[in-house]
MIMAR-251011 format. One record per residue (C-alpha): x, y, z; residue number from 1. Coordinates in nm, 3 decimals, always signed. Example, Ala and Ser with C-alpha at 12.3 -4.5 7.8 and 13.67 -1.06 7.14 Angstrom:
% residues 2
<r><x>+1.230</x><y>-0.450</y><z>+0.780</z><i>1</i></r>
<r><x>+1.367</x><y>-0.106</y><z>+0.714</z><i>2</i></r>
//
This chain:
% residues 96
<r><x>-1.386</x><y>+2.056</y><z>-0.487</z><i>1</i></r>
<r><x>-1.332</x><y>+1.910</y><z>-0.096</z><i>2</i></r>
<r><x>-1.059</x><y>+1.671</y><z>-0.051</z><i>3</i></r>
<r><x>-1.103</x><y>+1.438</y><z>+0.234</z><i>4</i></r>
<r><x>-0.793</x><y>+1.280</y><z>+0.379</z><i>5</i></r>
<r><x>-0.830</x><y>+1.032</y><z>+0.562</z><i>6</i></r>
<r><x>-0.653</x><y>+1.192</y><z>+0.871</z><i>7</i></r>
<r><x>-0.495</x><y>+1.534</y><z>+0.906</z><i>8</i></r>
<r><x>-0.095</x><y>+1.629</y><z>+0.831</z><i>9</i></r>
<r><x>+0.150</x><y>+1.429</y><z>+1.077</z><i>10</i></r>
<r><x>-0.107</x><y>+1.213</y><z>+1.217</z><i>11</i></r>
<r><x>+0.084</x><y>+0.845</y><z>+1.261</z><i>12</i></r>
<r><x>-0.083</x><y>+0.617</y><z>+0.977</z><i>13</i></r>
<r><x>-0.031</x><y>+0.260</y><z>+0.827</z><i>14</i></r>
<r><x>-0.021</x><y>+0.130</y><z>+0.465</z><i>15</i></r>
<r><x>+0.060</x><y>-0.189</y><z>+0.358</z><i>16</i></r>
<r><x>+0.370</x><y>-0.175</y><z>+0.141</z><i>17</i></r>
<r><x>+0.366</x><y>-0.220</y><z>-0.248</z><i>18</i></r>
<r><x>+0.673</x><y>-0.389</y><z>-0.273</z><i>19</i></r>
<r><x>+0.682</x><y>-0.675</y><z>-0.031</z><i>20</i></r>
<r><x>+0.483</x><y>-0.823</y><z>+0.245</z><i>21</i></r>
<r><x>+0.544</x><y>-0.492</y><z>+0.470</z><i>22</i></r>
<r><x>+0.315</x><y>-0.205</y><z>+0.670</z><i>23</i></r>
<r><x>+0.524</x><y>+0.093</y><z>+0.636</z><i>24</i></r>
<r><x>+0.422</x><y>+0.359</y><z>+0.951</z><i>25</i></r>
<r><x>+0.491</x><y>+0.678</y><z>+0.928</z><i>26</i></r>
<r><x>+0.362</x><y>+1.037</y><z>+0.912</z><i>27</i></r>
<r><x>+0.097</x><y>+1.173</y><z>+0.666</z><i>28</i></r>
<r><x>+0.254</x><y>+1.436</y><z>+0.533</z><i>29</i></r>
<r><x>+0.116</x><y>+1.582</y><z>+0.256</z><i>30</i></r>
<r><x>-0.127</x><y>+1.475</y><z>-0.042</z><i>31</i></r>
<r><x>-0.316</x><y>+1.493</y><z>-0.348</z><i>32</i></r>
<r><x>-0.629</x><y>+1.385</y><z>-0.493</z><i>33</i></r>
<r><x>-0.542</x><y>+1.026</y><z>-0.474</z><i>34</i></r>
<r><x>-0.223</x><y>+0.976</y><z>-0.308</z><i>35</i></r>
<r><x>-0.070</x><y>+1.050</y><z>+0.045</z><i>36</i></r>
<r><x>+0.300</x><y>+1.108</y><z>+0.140</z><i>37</i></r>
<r><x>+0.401</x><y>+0.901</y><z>+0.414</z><i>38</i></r>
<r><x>+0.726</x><y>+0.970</y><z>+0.636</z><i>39</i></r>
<r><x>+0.848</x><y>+0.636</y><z>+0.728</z><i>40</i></r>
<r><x>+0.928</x><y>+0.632</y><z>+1.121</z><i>41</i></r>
<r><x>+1.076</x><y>+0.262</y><z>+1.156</z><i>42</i></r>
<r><x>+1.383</x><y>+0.380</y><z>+0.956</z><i>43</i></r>
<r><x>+1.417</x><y>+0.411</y><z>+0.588</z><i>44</i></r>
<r><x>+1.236</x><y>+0.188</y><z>+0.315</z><i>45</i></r>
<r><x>+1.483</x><y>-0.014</y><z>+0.109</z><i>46</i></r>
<r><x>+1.377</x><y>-0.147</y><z>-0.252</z><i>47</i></r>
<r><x>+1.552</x><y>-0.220</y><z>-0.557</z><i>48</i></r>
<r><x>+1.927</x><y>-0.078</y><z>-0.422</z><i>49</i></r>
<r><x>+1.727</x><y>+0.262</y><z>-0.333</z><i>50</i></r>
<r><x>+1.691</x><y>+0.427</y><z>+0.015</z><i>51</i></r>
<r><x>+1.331</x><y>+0.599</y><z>+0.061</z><i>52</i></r>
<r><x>+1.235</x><y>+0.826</y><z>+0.338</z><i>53</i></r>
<r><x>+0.877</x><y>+0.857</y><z>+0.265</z><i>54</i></r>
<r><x>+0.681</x><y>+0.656</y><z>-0.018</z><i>55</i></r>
<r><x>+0.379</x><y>+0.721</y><z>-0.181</z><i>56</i></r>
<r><x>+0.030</x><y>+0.539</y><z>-0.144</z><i>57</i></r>
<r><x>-0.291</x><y>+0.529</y><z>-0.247</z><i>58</i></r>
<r><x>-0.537</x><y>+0.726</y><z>-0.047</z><i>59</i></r>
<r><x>-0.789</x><y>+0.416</y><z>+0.016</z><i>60</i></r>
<r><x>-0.446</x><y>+0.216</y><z>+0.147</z><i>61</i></r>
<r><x>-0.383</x><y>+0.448</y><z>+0.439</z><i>62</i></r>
<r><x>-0.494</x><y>+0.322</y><z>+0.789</z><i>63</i></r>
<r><x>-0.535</x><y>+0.471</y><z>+1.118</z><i>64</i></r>
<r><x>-0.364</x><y>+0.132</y><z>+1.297</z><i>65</i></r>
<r><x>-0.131</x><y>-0.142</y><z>+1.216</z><i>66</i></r>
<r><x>-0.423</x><y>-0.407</y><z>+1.233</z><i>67</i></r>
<r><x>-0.632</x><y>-0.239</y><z>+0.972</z><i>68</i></r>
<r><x>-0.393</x><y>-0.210</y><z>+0.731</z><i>69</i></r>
<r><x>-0.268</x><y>-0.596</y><z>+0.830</z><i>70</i></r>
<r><x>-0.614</x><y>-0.706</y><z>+0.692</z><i>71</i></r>
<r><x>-0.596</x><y>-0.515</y><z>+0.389</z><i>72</i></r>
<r><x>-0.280</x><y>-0.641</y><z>+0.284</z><i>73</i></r>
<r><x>-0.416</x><y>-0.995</y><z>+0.377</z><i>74</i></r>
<r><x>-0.745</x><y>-0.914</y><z>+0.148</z><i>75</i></r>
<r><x>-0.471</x><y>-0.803</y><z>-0.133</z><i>76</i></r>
<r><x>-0.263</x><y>-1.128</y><z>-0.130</z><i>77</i></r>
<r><x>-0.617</x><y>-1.332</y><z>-0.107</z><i>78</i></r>
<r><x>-0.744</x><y>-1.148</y><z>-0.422</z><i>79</i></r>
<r><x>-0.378</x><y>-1.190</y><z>-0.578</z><i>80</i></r>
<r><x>-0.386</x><y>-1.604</y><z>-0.489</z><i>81</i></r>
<r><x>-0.766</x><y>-1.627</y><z>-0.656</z><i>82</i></r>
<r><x>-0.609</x><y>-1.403</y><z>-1.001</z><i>83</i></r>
<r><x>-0.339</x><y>-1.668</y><z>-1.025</z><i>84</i></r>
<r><x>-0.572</x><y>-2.002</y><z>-0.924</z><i>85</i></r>
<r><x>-0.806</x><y>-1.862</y><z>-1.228</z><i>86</i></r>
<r><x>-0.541</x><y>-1.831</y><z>-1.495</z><i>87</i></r>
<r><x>-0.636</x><y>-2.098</y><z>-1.701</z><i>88</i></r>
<r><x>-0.463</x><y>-2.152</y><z>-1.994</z><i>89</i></r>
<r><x>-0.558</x><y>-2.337</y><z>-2.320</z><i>90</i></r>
<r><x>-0.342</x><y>-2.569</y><z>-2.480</z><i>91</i></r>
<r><x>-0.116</x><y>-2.408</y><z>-2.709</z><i>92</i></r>
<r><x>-0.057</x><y>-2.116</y><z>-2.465</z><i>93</i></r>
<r><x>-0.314</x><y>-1.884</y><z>-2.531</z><i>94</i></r>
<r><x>-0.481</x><y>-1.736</y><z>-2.237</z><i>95</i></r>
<r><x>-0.905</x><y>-1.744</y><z>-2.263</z><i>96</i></r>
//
């Protein structure tokens, strides 16, 4: 089976961050069949009292430039807003 990444080992990529309102840029650095490894390059990622040097990340979240992956992280809190606006509740508690 052909895996495609979406750009080859050490290119410089974007992803928007999972934790946070961040786009982590670093270095592709190695994958598999759905996630990359990205090398942060602005310094180390910080979450929860741990120090990362690269993170993990979907495949489809990894972006050749800063803007794309800006958008997609945009589309993501958009999508997140709408989830939350929907959750209607009936009385009592109980979710429909």
């Amino acid at each position: 089976r052909l895996l495609v990444l979406p750009c080859p080992f050490y290119s410089e990529v974007y992803a928007p961050s999972q934790v946070g309102n961040e786009i982590i840029h670093g270095e592709l650095r190695s994958t598999n069949k759905d996630y990359c490894l990205i090398v942060n390059l602005e310094g180390n990622l910080t979450s929860k009292g741990k120090t990362w040097h690269g993170v993990q990340v979907r495949m489809q979240d990894v972006f050749h430039t800063r803007p794309e992956a800006e958008a997609a992280l945009a589309s993501a809190k958009q999508v997140e807003a709408s989830a939350v606006a929907s959750d209607v509740r009936r009385p009592g508690g109980e979710q429909e």
